[in-house]
C-alpha positions in Angstrom: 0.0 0.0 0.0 1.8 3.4 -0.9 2.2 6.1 1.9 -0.5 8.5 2.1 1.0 12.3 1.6 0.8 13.0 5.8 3.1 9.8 6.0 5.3 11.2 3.5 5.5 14.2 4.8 6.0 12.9 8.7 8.9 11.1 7.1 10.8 13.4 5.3 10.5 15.7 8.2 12.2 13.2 10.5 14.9 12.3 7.7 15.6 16.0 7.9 15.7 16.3 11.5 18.0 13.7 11.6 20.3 14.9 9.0 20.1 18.0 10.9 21.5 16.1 14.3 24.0 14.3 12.2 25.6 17.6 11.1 25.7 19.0 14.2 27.4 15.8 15.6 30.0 16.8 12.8 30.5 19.7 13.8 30.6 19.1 17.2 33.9 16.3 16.3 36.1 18.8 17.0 34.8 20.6 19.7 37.6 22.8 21.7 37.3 21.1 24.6 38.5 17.7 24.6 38.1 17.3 27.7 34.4 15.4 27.3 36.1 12.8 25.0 38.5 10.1 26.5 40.8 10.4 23.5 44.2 10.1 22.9 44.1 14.2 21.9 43.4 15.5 25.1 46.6 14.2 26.2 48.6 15.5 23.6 47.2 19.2 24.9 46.0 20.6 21.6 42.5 21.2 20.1 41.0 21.7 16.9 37.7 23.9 17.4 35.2 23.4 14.2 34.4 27.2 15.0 36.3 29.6 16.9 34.4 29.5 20.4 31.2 28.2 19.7 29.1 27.4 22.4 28.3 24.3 24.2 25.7 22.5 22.7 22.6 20.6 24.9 24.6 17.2 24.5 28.0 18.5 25.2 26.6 20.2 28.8 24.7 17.2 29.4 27.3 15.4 28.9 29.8 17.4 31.4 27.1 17.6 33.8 26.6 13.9 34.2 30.3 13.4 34.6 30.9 16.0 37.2 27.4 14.5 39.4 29.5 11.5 38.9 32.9 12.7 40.0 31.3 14.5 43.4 29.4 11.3 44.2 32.9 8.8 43.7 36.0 11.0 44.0 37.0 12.2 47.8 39.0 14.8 46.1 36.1 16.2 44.0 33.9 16.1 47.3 36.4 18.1 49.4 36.3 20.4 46.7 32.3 20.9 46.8 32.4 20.9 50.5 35.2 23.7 51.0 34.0 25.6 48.7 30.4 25.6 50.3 32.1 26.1 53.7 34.1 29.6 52.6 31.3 30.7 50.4 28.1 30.1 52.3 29.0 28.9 55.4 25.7 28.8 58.0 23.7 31.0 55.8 24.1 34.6 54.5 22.6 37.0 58.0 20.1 39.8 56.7 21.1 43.2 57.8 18.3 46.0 56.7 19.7 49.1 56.0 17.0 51.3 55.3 17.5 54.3 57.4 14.8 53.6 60.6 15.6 51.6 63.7 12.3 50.1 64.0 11.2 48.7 60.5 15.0 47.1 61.0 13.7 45.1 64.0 9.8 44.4 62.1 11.8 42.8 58.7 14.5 41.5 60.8 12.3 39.5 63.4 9.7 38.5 60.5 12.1 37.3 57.9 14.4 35.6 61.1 11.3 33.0 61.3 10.3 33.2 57.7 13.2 32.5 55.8 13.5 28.7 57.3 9.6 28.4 55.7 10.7 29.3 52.4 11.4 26.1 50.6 8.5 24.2 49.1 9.3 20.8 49.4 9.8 22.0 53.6 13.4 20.2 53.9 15.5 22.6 53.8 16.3 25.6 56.2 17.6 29.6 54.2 21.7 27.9 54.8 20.6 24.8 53.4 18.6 25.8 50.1 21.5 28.4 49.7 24.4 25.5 49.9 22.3 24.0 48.0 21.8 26.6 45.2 25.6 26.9 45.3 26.3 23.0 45.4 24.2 23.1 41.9 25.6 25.9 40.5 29.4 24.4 41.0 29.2 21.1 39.3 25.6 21.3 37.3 26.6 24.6 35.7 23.8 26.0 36.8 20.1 26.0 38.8 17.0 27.2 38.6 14.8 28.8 41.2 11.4 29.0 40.9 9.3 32.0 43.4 5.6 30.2 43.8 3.3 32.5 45.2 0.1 31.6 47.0 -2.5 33.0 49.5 -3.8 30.5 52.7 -6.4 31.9 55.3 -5.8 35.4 53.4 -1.9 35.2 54.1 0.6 35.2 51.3 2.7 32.4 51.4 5.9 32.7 49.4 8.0 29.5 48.6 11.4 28.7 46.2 11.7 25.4 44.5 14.6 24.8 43.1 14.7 23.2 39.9 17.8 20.9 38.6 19.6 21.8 35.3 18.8 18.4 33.4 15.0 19.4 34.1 15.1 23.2 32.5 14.7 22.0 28.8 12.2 22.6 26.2 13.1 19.9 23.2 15.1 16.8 24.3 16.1 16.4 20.7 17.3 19.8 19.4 21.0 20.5 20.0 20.4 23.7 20.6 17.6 23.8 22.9 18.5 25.7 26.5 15.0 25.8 27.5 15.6 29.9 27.7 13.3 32.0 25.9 14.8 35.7 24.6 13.3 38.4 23.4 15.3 40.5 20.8 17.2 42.7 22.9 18.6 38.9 24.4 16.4 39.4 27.7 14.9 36.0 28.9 10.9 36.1 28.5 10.6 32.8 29.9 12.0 29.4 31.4 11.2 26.0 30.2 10.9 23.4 33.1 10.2 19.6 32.2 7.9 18.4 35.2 9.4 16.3 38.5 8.1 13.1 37.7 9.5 9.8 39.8 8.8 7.4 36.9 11.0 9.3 34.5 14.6 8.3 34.9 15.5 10.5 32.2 13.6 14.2 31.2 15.9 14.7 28.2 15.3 11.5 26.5 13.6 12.2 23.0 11.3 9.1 23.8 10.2 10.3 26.7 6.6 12.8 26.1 6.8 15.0 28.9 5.2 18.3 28.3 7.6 21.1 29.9 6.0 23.9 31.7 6.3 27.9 30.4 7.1 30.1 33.4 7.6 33.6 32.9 11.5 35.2 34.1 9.8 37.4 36.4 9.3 34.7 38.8 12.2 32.9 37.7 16.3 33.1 38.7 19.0 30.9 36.2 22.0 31.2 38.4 24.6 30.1 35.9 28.1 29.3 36.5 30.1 30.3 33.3 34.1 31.0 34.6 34.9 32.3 30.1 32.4 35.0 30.1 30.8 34.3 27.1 28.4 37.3 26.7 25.4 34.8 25.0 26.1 31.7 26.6 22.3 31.2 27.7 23.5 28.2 30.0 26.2 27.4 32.3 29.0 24.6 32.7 30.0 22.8 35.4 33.3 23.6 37.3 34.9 20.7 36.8 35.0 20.7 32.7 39.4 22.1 33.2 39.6 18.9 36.0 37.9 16.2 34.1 41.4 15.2 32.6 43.7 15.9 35.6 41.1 14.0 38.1 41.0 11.3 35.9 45.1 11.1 35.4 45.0 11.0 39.1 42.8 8.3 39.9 44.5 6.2 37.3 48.1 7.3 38.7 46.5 6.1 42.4 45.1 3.0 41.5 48.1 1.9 39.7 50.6 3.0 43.3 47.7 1.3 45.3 47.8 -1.9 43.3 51.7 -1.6 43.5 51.8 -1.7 47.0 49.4 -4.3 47.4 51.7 -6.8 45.4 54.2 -5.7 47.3 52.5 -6.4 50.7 52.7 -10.0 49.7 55.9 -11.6 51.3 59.1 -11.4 48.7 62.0 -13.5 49.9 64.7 -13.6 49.1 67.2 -17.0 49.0 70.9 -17.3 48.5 73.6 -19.4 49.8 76.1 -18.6 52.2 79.9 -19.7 52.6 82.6 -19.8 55.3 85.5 -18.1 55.3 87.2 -21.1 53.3 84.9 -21.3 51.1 82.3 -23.8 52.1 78.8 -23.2 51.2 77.1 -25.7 53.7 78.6 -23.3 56.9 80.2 -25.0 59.6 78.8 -26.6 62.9 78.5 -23.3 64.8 75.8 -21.8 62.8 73.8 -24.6 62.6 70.6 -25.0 64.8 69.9 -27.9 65.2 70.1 -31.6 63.4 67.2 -33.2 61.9 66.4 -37.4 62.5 67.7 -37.7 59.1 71.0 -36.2 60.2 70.8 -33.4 57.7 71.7 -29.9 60.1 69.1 -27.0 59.2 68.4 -23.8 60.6 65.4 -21.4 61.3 64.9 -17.5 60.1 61.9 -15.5 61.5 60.1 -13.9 58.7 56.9 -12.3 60.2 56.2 -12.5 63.6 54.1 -16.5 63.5 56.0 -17.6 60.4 59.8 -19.4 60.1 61.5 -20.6 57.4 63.5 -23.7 57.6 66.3 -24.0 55.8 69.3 -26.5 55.0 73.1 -25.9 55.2 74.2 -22.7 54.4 71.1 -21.4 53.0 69.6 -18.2 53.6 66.6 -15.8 52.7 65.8 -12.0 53.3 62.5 -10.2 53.1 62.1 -7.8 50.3 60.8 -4.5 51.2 58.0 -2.9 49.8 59.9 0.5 47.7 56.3 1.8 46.9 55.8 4.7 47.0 59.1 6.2 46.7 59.9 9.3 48.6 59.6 12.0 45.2 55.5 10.8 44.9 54.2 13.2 47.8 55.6 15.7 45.8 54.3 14.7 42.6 50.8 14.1 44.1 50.1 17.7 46.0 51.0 18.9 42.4 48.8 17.0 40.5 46.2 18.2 43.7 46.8 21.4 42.7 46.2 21.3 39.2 42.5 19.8 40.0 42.3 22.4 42.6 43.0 25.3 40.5 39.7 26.0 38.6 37.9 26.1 42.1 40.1 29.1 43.1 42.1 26.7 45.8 45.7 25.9 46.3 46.9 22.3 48.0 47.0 23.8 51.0 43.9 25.3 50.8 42.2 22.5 50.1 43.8 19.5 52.6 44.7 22.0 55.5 48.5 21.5 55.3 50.6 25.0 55.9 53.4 23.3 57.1 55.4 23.9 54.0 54.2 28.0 54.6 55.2 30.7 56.5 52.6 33.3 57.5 53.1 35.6 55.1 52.7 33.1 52.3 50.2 31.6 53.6 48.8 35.2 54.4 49.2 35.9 50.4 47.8 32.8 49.6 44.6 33.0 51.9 44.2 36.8 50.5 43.8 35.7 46.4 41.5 33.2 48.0 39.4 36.0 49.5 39.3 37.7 46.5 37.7 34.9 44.6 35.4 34.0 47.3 34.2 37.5 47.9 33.3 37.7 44.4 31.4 34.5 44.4 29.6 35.4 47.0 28.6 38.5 45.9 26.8 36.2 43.1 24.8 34.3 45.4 24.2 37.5 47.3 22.1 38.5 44.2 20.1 35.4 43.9 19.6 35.5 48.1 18.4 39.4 47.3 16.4 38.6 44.4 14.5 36.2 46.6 14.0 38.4 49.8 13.3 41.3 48.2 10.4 39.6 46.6 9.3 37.7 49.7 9.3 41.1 51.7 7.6 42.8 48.7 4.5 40.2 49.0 4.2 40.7 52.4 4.6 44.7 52.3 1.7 44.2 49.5 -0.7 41.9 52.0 -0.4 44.2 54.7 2.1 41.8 56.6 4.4 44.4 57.5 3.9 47.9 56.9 6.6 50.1 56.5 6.8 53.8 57.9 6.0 56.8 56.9 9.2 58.7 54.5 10.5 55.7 54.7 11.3 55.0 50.9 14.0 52.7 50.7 12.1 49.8 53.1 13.7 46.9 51.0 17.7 48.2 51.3 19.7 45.5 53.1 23.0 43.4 52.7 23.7 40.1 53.7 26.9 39.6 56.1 28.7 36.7 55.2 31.4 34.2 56.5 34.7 35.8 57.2 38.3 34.1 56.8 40.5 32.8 59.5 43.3 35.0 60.9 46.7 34.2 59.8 48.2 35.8 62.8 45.8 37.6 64.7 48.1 39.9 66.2 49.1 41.2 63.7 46.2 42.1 61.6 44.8 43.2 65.2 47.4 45.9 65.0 47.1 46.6 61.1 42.8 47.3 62.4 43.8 49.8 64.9 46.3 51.5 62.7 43.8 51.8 60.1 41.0 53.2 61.9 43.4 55.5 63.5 44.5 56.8 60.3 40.9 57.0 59.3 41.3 54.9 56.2 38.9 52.2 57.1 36.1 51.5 59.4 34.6 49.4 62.1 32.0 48.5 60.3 34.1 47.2 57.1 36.4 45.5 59.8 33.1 43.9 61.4 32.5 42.7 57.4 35.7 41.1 56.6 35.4 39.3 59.5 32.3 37.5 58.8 28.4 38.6 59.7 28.2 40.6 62.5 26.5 43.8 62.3 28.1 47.1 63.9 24.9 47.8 65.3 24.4 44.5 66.6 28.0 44.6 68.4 27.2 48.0 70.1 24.3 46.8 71.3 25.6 43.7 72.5 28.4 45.7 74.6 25.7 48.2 75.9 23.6 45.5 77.6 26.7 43.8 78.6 27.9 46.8 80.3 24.6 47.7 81.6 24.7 43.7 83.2 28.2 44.1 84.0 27.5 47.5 86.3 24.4 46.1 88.1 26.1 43.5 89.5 29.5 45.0 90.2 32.1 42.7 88.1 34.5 44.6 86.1 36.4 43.0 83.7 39.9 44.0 82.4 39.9 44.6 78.7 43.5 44.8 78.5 45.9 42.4 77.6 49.9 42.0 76.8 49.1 41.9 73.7 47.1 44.6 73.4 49.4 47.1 75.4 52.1 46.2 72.7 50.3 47.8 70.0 50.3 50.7 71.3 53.6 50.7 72.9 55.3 51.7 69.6 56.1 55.4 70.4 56.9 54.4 74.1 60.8 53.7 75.0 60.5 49.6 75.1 63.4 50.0 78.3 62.3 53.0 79.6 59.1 53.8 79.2 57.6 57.4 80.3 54.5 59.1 79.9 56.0 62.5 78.2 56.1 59.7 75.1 52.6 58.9 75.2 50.4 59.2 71.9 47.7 61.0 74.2 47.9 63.7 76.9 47.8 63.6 79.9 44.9 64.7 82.6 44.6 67.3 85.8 46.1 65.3 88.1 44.8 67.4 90.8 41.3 67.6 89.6 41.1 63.8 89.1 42.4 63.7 93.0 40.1 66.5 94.1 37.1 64.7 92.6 38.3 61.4 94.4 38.1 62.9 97.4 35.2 65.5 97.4 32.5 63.8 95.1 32.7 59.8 95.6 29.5 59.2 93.9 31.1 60.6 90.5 33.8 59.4 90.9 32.5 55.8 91.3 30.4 56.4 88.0 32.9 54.5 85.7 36.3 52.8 85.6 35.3 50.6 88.7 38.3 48.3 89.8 40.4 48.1 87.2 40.4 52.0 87.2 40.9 52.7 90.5 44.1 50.6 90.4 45.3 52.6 87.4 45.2 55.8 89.5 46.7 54.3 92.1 49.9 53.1 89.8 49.3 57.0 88.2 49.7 58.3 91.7 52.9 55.9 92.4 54.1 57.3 88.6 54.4 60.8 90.0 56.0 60.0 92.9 58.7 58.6 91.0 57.9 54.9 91.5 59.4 52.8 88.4 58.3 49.3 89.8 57.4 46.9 87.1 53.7 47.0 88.0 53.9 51.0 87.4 56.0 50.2 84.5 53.3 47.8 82.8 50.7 50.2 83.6 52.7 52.8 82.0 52.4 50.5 78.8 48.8 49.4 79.1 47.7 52.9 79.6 48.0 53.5 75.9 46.3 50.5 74.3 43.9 51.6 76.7 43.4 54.9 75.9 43.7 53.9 71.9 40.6 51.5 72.8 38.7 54.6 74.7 39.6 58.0 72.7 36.3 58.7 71.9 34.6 57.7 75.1 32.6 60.7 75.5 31.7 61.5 72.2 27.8 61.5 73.5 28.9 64.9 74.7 30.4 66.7 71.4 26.8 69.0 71.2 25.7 70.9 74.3 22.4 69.5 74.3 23.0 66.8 76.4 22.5 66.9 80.2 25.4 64.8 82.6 24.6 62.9 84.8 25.6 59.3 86.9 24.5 57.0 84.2 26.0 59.1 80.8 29.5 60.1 82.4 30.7 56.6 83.1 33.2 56.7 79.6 35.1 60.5 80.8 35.2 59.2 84.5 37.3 56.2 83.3 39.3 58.7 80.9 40.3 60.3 84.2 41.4 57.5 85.7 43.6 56.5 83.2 44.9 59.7 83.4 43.6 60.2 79.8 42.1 63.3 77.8 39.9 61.9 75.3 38.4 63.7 71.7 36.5 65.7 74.3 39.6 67.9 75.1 40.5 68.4 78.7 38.6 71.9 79.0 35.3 70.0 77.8 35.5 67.0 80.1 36.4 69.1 83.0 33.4 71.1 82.3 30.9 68.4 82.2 32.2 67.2 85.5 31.7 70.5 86.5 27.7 70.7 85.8 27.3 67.3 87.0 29.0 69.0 90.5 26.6 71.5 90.8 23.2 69.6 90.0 24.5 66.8 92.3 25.1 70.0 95.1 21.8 71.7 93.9 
């Protein structure tokens, strides 16, 4: 029976479609990156790219994604890789810090989103620090990941989830190379994402027999956080993070498995026989080294191999155990480079990545750990804009619902940054001291110092210490911030033998007001500085009278990382609007303690004294 036309036509299309595939399976023979093909040209470290830098197709990222899922769930190294990085870049979550302008709507969106953001995913597994390891997790060796903002009302309360969608299931045609499951308008803006529904049964979405409808969803509601370390300006997709350590991870298995097997023949016992002669020559021995005589009158002897096992052997025989020489002492070497190779693309060094500084000094390892900031900063700052995306349209629903409701002239309500996980100190002194010089010289701040260091908030801190303080005074404890190693930060312009105060960085106060105040008005004076500062008059006292004991002499010293922590105690004070009294003094009683004049200026903190004088008199 011949075809009917429709059947004729159904063929020829799919004749076409798979000439189509065929061509782009020749061009795609000599696709740049070798690296997808266990050839004998990747290891000859040339390539032959059909086109100069054409994209990945559908198969080729497929194909690299597969590989790296495969290489996170098999290879320790590739797992310590994921991990670290997921440890440096997200940590325990990214911590929200509003910064809109008023105190208040701070607290609201702090406290709401605080118990919120844990609510957020849709499947209910995983907490804000989880879906964002997650996000990134995807991102490193997918290439990329979707996430997909579902809004819905319950009870006439918006309810805002993510779900995050896997790369192999954001797809439009399983059969066309060139399919990203992206739709652009002309300008190149995404219009919409293409997501093949979750579905159990299906093993795999992408396979041309399988019919599975995908789902349009417009961008709006939509993130694509790519990963794409070339910067190709129209790459719609991303690539996994592993496509430069295919080859190097695979070398290094292989390289492994061959030492392991090595030493594993080696474990088995190698001995060694040979015959032994006198000194004239005879090969049997003589009598002396011969153990004992068997009933068959032939003399034999007995060599200890491994602790349970002997040998026994005749006249002048002998045997020796052949040591294992695998590995030999140049493969460490070879292996932390071959570690670092794989380690490279990921923005980590071996030492980085296993721990081991004990080939560094600090400043290397100071040099080393600052690239690595660099590169982690920056990839943070990526997830920061997917976590920002996300919260800003979380708190937008529930600004729109009536769930919060921010001020009046408040305009920027959704302003806000994330703090994020700091780095380790390399020696904590000494950046301590680098801090201090810093904000001394104005050139950096507390809060940036507070940022590098990982999430906490200025505000935060200062409230912290208030309350502390607060706690601290009601019951009477004072604690001593100094330290040795804080006084010798400050001890720079002091003489390290002779120490004196006429070198201090900061004047010195009225000695005879602070004593006059001591003696005449107890009640201010015991408004601040507490124990710790009434010994430090006391060694100021002994100072003057020409004591140079080594407890005046320390004091001498700890006086002026002291008065470097307290300058601008005080500073409450710099208007005139402010009225003294007990509570708000505490910071210049201290100052004159320490025998310190603070930003205040000795005139200014002797006036406020002063008022507080006459209303305590009045």
């Amino acid at each position: 029976m011949a075809p009917t036309l429709k059947q004729r036509l159904e063929r020829s299309q799919i004749r076409k479609q798979i000439a189509e595939n065929e061509a782009a399976e020749r061009r795609a023979k000599n696709f740049l990156n070798e690296n997808l093909k266990n050839t004998r040209k990747r290891k000859l470290g040339w390539t032959e790219p059909g086109r100069p830098e054409r994209d990945l197709t559908s198969r080729d990222r497929r194909a690299a994604m597969a590989m790296a899922r495969q290489k996170v769930e098999e290879s320790p190294i590739a797992a310590a890789i994921i991990n670290a990085r997921l440890d440096n870049i997200v940590g325990s979550g990214f911590r929200l810090m509003m910064r809109s302008g008023n105190i208040d709507w701070y607290n609201a969106v702090e406290d709401w989103w605080s118990d919120y953001k844990d609510k957020m995913d849709i499947r209910g597994v995983r907490p804000w620090q989880e879906l964002l390891r997650c996000w990134q997790a995807r991102h490193d060796i997918d290439g990329d990941v979707g996430i997909l903002m579902v809004a819905d009302m319950f009870d006439d309360v918006p309810q805002s989830w993510v779900q995050t969608i896997e790369a192999d299931r954001i797809a439009k045609d399983a059969v066309d190379l060139a399919d990203t499951g992206v739709e652009f308008d002309r300008y190149g803006m995404p219009k919409a994402f293409y997501v093949l529904p979750y579905d159990p049964k299906v093993t795999n979405p992408n396979d041309s027999q399988t019919q599975v409808k995908p789902i349009r969803y417009n961008a709006d509601n939509f993130i694509l956080y790519i990963n794409d370390g070339t910067y190709r300006a129209n790459r719609a997709r991303g690539v996994t993070s592993f496509l430069q350590a295919f080859n190097i991870l695979k070398d290094h298995e292989e390289i492994m498995d061959g030492i392991v097997q090595k030493v594993k023949n080696e474990a088995f016992i190698g001995l060694k026989f040979f015959m032994e002669g006198n000194e004239d020559g005879n090969v049997f021995g003589d009598q002396a080294q011969r153990d004992a005589t068997m009933e068959n009158g032939v003399d034999y002897s007995k060599v200890k191999i491994v602790p349970g096992m002997n040998l026994v052997l005749g006249e002048g025989e002998n045997v020796d155990v052949l040591e294992s020489k695998s590995p030999h002492s140049e493969f460490d070497a070879f292996e932390k480079k071959l570690i670092s190779r794989i380690a490279m693309p990921f923005g980590f060094s071996y030492e980085l990545i296993t721990g081991d500084f004990s080939a560094m000094n600090d400043r290397t390892a100071r040099v080393q750990l600052k690239q690595f900031e660099k590169r982690i900063r920056r990839e943070q700052n990526q997830l920061g804009f997917v976590a920002s995306r996300v919260f800003q349209w979380a708190l937008s629903r529930a600004v729109k619902y009536g769930e919060l409701n921010p001020p009046a002239g408040v305009t920027s309500w959704w302003n806000h940054r994330w703090g994020r996980p700091g780095f380790p100190y390399i020696n904590i002194l000494q950046e301590a001291q680098a801090n201090i010089l810093l904000l001394e010289k104005g050139l950096t701040s507390r809060t940036k110092i507070l940022a590098e260091q990982g999430d906490d908030d200025f505000e935060d801190l200062m409230n912290e210490r208030a309350y502390e303080q607060d706690v601290m005074q009601e019951r009477a404890i004072e604690v001593t911030e100094s330290a040795p190693a804080m006084a010798s930060m400050h001890a720079a312009a002091l003489d390290e033998d002779n120490p004196r105060l006429t070198q201090s960085e900061y004047k010195v106060f009225d000695y005879g007001y602070a004593s006059r105040l001591k003696e005449s008005y107890p009640e201010i004076w015991g408004a601040g500085g507490n124990i710790r500062g009434g010994e430090a008059f006391e060694y100021w006292g002994k100072y003057r009278n020409g004591d140079r004991g080594e407890g005046v002499i320390d004091w001498v010293k700890e006086r002026e990382a002291w008065a470097a922590r307290h300058y601008n105690d005080g500073s409450q004070f710099k208007g005139e609007d402010l009225s003294p009294n007990l509570s708000n003094v505490a910071g210049i009683i201290a100052q004159i303690k320490w025998g310190v004049v603070g930003n205040l200026g000795e005139s200014r903190m002797k006036s406020i004294i002063d008022e507080l004088k006459e209303k305590r008199e009045g």
